[in-house]
Backbone as JSON Lines, residues from 0, in Angstrom:
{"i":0,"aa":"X","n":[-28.42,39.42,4.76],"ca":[-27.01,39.09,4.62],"c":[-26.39,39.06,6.02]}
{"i":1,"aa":"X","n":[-25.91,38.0,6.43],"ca":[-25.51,37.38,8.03],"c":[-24.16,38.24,7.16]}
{"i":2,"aa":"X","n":[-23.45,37.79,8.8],"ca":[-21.99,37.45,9.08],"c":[-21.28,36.55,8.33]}
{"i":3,"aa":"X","n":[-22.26,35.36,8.07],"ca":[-21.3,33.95,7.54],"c":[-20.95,34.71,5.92]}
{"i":4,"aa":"X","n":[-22.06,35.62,5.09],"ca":[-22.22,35.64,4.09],"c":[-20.75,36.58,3.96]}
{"i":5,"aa":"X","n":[-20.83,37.52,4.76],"ca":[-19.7,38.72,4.34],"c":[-18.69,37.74,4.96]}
{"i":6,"aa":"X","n":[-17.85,37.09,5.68],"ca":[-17.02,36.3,5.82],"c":[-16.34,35.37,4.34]}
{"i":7,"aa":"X","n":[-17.64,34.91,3.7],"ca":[-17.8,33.89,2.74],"c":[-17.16,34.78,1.67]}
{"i":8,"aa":"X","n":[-17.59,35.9,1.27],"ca":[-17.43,37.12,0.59],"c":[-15.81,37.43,0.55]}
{"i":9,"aa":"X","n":[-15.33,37.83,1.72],"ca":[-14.4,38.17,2.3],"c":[-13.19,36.89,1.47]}
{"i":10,"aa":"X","n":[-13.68,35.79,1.61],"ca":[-12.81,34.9,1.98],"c":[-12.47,34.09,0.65]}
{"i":11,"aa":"X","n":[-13.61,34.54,-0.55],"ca":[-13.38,34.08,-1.78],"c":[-12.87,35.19,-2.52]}
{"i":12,"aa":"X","n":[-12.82,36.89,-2.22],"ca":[-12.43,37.54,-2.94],"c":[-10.88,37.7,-2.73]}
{"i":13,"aa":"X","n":[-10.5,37.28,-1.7],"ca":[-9.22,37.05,-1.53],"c":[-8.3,35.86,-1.26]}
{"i":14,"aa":"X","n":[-9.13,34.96,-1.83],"ca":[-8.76,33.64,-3.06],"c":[-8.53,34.19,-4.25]}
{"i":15,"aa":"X","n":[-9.27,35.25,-5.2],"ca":[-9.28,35.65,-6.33],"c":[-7.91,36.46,-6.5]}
{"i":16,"aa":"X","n":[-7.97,37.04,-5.38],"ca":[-7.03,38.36,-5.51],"c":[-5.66,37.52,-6.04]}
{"i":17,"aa":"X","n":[-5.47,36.63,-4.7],"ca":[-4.3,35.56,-4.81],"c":[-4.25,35.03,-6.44]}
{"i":18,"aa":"X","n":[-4.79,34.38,-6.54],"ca":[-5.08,33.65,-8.23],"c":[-4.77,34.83,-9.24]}
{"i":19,"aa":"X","n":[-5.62,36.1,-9.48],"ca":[-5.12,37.02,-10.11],"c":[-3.66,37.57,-10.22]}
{"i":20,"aa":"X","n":[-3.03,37.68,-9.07],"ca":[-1.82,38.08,-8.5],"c":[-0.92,37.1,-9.07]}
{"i":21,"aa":"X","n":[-1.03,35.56,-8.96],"ca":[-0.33,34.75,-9.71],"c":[-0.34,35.11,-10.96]}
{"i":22,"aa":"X","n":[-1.74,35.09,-11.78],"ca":[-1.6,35.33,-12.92],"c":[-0.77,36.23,-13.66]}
{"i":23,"aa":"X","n":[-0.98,37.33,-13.23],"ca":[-0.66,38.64,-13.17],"c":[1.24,38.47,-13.54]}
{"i":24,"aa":"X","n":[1.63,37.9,-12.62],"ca":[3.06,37.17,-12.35],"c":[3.68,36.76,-13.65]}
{"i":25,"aa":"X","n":[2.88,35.96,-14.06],"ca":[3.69,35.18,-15.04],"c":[4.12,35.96,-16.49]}
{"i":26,"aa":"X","n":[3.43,37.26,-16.67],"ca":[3.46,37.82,-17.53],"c":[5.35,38.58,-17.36]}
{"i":27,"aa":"X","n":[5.64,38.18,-18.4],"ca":[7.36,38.57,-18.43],"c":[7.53,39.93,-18.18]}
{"i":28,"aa":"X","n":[8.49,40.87,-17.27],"ca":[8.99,42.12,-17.11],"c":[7.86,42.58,-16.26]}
{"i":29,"aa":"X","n":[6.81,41.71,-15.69],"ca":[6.1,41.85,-14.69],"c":[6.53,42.87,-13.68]}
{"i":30,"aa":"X","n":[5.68,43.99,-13.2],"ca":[6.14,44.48,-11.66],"c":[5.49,43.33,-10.28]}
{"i":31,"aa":"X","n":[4.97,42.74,-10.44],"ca":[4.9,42.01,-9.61],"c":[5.78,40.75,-9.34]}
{"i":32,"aa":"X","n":[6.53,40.34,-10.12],"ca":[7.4,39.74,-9.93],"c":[8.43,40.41,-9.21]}
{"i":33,"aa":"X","n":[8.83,41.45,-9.0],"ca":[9.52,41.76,-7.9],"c":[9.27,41.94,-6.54]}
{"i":34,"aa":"X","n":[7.77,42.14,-6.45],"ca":[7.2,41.78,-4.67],"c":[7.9,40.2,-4.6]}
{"i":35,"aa":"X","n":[7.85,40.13,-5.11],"ca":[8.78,37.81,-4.59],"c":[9.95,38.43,-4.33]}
{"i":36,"aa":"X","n":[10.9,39.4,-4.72],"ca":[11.7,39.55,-4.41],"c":[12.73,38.8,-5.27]}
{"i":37,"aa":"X","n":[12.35,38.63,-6.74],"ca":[13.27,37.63,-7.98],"c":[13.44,38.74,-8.65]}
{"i":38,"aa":"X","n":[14.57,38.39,-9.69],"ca":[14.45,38.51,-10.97],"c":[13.13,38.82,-11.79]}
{"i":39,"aa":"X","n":[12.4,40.14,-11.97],"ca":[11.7,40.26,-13.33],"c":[11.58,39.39,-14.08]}
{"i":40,"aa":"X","n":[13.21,39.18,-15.09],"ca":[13.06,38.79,-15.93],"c":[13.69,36.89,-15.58]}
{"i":41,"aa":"X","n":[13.14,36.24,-14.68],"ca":[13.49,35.26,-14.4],"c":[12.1,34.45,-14.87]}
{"i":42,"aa":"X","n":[12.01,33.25,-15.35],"ca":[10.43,32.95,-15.71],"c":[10.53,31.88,-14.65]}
{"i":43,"aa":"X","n":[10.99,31.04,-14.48],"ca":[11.22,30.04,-13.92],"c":[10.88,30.35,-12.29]}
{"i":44,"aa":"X","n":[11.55,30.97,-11.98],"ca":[11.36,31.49,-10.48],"c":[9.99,31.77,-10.25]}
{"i":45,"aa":"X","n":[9.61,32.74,-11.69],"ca":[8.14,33.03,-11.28],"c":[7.3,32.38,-11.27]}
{"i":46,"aa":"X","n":[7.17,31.71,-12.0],"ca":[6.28,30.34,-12.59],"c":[6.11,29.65,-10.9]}
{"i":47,"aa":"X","n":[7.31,29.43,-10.67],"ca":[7.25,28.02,-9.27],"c":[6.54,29.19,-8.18]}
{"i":48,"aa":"X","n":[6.65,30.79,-8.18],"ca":[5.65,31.66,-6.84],"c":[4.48,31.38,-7.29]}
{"i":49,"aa":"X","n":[4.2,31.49,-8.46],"ca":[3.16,32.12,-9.2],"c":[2.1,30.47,-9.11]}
{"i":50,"aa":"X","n":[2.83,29.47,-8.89],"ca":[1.97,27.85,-8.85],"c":[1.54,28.08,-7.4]}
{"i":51,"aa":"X","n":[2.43,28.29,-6.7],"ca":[2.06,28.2,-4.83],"c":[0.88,29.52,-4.96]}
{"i":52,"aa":"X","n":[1.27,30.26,-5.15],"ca":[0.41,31.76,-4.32],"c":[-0.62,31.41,-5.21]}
{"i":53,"aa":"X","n":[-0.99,30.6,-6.89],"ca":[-1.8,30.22,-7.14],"c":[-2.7,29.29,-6.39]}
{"i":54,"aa":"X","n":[-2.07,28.28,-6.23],"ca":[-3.1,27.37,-5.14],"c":[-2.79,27.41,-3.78]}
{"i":55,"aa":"X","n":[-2.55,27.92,-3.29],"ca":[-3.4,28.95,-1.97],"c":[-4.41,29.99,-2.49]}
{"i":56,"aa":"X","n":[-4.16,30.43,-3.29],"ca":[-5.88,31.26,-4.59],"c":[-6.75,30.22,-3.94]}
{"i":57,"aa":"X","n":[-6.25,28.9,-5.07],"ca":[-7.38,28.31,-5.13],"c":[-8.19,27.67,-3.51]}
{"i":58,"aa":"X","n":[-7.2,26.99,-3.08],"ca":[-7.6,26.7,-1.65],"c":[-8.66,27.38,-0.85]}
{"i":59,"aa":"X","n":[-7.82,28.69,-1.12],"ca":[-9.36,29.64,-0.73],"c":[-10.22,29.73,-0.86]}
{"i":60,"aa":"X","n":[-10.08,29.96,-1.91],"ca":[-11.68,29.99,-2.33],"c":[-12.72,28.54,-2.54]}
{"i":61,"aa":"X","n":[-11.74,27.85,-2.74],"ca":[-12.35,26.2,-2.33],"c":[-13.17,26.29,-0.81]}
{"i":62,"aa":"X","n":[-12.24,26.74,0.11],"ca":[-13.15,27.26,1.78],"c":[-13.81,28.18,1.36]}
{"i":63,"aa":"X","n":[-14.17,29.15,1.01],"ca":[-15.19,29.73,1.23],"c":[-16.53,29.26,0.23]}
{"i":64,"aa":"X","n":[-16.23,28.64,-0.59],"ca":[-17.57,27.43,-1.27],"c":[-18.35,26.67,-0.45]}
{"i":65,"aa":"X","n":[-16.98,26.05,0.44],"ca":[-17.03,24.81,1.05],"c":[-18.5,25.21,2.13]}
{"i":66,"aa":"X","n":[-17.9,26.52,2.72],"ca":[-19.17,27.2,4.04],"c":[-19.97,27.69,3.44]}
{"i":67,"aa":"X","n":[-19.82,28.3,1.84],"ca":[-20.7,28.9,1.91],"c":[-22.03,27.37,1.4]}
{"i":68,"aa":"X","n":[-21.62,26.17,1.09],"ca":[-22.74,25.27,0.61],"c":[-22.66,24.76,2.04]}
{"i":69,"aa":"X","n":[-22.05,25.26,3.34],"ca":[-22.54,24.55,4.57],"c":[-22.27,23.2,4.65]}
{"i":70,"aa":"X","n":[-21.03,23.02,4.26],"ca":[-20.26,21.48,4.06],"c":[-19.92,21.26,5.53]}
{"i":71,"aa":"X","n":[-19.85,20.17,5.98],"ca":[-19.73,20.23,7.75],"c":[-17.95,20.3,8.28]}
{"i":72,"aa":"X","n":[-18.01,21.25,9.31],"ca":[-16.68,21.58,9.75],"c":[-15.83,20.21,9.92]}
{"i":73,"aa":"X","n":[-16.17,19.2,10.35],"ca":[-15.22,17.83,10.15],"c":[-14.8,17.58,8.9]}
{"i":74,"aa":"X","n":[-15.28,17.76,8.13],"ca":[-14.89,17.55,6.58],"c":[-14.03,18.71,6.25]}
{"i":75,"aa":"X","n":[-14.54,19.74,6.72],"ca":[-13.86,20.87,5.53],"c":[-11.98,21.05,6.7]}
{"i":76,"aa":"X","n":[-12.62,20.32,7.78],"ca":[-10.87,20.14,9.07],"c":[-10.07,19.5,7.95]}
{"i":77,"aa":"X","n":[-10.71,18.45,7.69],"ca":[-9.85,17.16,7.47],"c":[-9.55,17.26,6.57]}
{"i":78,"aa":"X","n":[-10.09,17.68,5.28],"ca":[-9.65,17.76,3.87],"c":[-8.76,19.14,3.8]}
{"i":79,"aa":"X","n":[-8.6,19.98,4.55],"ca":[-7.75,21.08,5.03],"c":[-6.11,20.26,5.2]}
{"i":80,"aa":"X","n":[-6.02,19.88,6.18],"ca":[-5.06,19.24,6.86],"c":[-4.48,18.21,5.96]}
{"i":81,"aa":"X","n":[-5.35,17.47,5.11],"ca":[-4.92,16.22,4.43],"c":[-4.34,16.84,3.33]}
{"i":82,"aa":"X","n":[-4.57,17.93,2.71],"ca":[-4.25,18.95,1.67],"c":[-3.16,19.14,2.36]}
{"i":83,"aa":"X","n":[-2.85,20.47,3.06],"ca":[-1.7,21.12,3.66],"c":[-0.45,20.25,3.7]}
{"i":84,"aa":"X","n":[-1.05,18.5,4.05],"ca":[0.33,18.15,4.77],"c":[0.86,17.32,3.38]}
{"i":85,"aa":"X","n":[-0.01,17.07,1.86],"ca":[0.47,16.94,1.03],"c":[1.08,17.79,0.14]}
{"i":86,"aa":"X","n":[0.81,19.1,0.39],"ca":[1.58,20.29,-0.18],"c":[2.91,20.64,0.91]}
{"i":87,"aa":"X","n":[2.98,20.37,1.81],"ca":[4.11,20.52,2.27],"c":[4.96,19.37,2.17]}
{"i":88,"aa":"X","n":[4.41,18.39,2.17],"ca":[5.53,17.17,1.96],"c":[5.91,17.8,0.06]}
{"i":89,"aa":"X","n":[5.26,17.47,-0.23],"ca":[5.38,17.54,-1.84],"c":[6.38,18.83,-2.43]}
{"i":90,"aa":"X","n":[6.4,20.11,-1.53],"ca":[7.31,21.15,-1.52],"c":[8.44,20.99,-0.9]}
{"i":91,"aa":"X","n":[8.87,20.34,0.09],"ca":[9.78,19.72,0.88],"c":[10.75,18.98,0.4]}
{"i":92,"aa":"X","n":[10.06,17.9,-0.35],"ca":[10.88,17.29,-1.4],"c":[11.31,17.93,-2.88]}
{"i":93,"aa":"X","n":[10.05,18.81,-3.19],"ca":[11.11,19.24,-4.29],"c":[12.39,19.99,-3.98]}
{"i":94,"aa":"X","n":[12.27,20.67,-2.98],"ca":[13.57,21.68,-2.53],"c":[14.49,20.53,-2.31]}
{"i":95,"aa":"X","n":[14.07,19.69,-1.5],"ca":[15.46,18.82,-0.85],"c":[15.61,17.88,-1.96]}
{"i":96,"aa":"X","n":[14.92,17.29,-3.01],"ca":[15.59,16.35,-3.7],"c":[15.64,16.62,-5.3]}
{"i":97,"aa":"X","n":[15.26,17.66,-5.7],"ca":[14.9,18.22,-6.96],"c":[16.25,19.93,-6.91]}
{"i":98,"aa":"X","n":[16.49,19.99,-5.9],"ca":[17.29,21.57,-5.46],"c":[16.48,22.08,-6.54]}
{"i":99,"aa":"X","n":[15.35,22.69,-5.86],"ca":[14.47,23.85,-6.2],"c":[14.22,24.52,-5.73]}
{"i":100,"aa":"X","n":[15.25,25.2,-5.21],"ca":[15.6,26.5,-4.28],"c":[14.85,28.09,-4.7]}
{"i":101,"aa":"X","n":[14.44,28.1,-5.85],"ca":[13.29,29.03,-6.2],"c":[12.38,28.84,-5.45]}
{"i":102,"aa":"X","n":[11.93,27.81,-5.23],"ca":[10.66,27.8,-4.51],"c":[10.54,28.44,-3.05]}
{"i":103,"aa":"X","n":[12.03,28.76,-2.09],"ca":[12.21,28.85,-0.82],"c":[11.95,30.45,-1.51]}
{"i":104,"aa":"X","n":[10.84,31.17,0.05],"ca":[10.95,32.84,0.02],"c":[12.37,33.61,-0.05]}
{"i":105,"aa":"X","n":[13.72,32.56,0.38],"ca":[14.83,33.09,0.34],"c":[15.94,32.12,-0.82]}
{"i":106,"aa":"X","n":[15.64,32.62,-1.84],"ca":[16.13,31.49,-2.92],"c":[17.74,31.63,-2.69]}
{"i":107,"aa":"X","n":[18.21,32.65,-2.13],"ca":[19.72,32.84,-2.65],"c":[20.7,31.73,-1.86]}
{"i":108,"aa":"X","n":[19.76,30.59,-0.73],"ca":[20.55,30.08,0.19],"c":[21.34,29.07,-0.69]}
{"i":109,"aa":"X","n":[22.5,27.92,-0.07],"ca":[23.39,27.53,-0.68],"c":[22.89,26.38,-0.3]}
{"i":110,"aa":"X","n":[23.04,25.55,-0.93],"ca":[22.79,23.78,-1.52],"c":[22.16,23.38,-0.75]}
{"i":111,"aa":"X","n":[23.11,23.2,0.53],"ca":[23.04,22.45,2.04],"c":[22.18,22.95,2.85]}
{"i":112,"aa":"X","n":[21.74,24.39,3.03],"ca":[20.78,25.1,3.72],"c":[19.16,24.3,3.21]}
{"i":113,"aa":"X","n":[19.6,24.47,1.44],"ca":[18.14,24.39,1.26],"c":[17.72,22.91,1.16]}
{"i":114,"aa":"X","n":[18.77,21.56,1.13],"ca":[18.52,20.45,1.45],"c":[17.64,20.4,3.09]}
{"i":115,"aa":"X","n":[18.46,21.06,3.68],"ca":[17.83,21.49,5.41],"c":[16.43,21.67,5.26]}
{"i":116,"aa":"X","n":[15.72,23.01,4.5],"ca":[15.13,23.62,4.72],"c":[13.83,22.39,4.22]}
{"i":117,"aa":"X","n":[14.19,21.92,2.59],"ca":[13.56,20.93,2.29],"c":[12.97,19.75,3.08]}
{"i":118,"aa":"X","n":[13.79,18.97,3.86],"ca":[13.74,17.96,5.25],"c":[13.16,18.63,5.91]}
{"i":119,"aa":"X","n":[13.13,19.75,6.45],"ca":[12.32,20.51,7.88],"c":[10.68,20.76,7.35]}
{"i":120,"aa":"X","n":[10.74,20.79,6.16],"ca":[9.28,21.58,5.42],"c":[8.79,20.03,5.58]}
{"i":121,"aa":"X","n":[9.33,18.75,4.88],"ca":[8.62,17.54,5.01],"c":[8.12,17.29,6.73]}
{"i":122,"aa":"X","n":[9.19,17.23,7.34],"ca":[8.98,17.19,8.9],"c":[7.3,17.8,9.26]}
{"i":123,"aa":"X","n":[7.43,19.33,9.07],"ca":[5.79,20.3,9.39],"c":[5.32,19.5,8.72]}
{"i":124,"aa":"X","n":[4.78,18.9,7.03],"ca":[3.56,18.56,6.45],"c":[3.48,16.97,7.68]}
{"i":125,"aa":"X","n":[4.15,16.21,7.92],"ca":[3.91,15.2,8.99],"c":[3.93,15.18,10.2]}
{"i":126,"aa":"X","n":[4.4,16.38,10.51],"ca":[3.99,16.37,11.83],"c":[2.03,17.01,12.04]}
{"i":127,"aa":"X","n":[1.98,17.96,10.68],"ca":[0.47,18.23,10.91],"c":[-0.4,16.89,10.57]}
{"i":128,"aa":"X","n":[-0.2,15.98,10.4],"ca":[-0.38,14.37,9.63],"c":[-1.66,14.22,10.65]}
{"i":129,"aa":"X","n":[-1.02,13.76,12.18],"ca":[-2.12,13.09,13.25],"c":[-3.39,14.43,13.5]}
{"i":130,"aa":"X","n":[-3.35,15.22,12.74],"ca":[-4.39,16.44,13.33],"c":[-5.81,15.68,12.45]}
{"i":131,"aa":"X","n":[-5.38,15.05,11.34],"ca":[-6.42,14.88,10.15],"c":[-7.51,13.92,10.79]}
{"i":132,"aa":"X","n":[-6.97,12.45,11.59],"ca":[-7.71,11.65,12.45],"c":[-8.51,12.45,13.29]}
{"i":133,"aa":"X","n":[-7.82,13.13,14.41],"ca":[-8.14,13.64,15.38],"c":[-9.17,14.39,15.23]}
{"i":134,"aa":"X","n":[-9.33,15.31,14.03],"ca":[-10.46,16.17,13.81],"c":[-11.83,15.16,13.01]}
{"i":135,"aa":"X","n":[-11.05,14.22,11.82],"ca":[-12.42,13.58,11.47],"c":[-13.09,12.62,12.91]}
{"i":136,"aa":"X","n":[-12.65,12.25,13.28],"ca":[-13.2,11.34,14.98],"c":[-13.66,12.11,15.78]}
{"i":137,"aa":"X","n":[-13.33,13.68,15.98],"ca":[-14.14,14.55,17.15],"c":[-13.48,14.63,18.01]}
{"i":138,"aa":"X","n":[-11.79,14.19,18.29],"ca":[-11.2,14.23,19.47],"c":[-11.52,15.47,20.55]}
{"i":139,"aa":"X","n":[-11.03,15.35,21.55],"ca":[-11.3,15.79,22.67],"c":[-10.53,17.5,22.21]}
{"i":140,"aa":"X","n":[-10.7,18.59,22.97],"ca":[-9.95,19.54,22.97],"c":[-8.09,19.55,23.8]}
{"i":141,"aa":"X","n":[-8.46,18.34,24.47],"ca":[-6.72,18.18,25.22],"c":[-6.18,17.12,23.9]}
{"i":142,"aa":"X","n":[-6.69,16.49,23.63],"ca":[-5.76,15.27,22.45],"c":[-5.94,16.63,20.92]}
{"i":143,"aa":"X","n":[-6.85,17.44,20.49],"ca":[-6.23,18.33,19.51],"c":[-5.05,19.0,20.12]}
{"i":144,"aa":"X","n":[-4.95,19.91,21.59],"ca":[-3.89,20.45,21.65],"c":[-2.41,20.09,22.11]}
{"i":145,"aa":"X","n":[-2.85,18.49,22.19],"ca":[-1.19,17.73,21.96],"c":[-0.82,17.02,20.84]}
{"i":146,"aa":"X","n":[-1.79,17.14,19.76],"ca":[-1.54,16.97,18.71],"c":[-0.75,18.49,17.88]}
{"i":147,"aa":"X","n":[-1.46,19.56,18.25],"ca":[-0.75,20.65,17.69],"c":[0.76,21.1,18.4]}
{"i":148,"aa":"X","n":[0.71,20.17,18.94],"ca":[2.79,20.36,19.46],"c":[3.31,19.94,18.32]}
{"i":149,"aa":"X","n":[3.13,19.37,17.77],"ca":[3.7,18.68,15.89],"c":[4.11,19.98,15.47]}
{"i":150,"aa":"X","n":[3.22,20.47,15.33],"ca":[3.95,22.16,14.13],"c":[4.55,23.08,14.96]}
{"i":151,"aa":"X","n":[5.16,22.68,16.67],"ca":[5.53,23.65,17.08],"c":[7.16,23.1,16.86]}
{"i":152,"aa":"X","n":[7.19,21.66,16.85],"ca":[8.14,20.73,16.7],"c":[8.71,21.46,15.54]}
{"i":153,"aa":"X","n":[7.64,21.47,14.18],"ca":[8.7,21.61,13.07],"c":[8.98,22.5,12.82]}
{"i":154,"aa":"X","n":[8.59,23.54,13.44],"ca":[8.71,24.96,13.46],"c":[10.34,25.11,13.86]}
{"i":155,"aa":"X","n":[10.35,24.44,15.43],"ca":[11.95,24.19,15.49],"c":[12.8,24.08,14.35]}
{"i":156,"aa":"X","n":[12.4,22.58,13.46],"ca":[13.19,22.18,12.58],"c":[13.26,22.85,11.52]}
{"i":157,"aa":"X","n":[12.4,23.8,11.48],"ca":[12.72,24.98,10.1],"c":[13.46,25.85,10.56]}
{"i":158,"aa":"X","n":[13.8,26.46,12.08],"ca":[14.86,27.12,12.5],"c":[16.26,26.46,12.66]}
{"i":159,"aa":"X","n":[16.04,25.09,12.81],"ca":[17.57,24.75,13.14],"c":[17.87,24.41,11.85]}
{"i":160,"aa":"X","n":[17.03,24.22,10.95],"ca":[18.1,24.02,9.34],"c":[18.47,25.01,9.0]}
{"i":161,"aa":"X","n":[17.85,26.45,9.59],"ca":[18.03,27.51,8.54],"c":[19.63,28.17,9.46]}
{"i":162,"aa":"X","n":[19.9,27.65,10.25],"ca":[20.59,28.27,10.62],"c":[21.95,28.06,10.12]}
């Protein structure tokens, strides 16, 4: 038993944990529904933590499959990144055009904040966009790390909406 194996180990049991923890969630008068910091008895709220912290579960443990069948690091980059930046666009918009302000770690903000916050979250899933090329092609180590100025960009833009 290498390193890769206890890593692999490591890295799917806390995919599970996550997935359990969702599960765990949805059950009404839940104590874990108050680590989110909601309403107990809110279902709705929980449901929309309990989908995310679910698939980040799953994600996980999707990577640690992925190494442990020795799937090649260009693939498991790219399908990373191509994922991420469709879950963040896709969360982005529900906040900003759906006002699904449950979904933000700070639900209590007011309309306009979380329209902000929504636009800034789309911004990160596209600005991580050009990393997906860059890694399936093999780019250089200077063109990945001016490609990763993107998420330092939207990082901004999640501070200046929230403010």
């Amino acid at each position: 038993m290498g390193p890769t194996d206890v890593a692999v180990g490591i890295t799917v049991a806390t995919g599970l944990l996550f997935v359990a923890v969702a599960l765990l969630s949805l059950r009404p008068g839940s104590r874990i529904r108050k680590t989110y910091g909601i309403d107990p008895h809110d279902g709705d709220a929980a449901r929309s933590n309990a989908l995310v912290l679910g698939l980040v579960g799953l994600g996980t443990v999707a990577l640690g499959a992925a190494i442990a069948m020795d799937v090649s690091g260009r693939v498991v980059g790219t399908v990373t990144v191509l994922v991420g930046t469709g879950l963040c666009v896709g969360l982005g918009w529900l906040i900003r055009y759906r006002d699904r302000r449950e979904l933000l770690t700070d639900p209590s903000v007011d309309r306009e904040t979380a329209r902000r916050l929504g636009g800034a979250t789309v911004v990160c899933g596209l600005t991580i966009l050009p990393l997906a090329p860059a890694i399936w092609f093999g780019a250089t180590q200077v063109l990945l790390g001016a490609a990763l100025v993107g998420p330092f960009v939207a990082l901004g833009a999640i501070a200046f909406a929230y403010r």
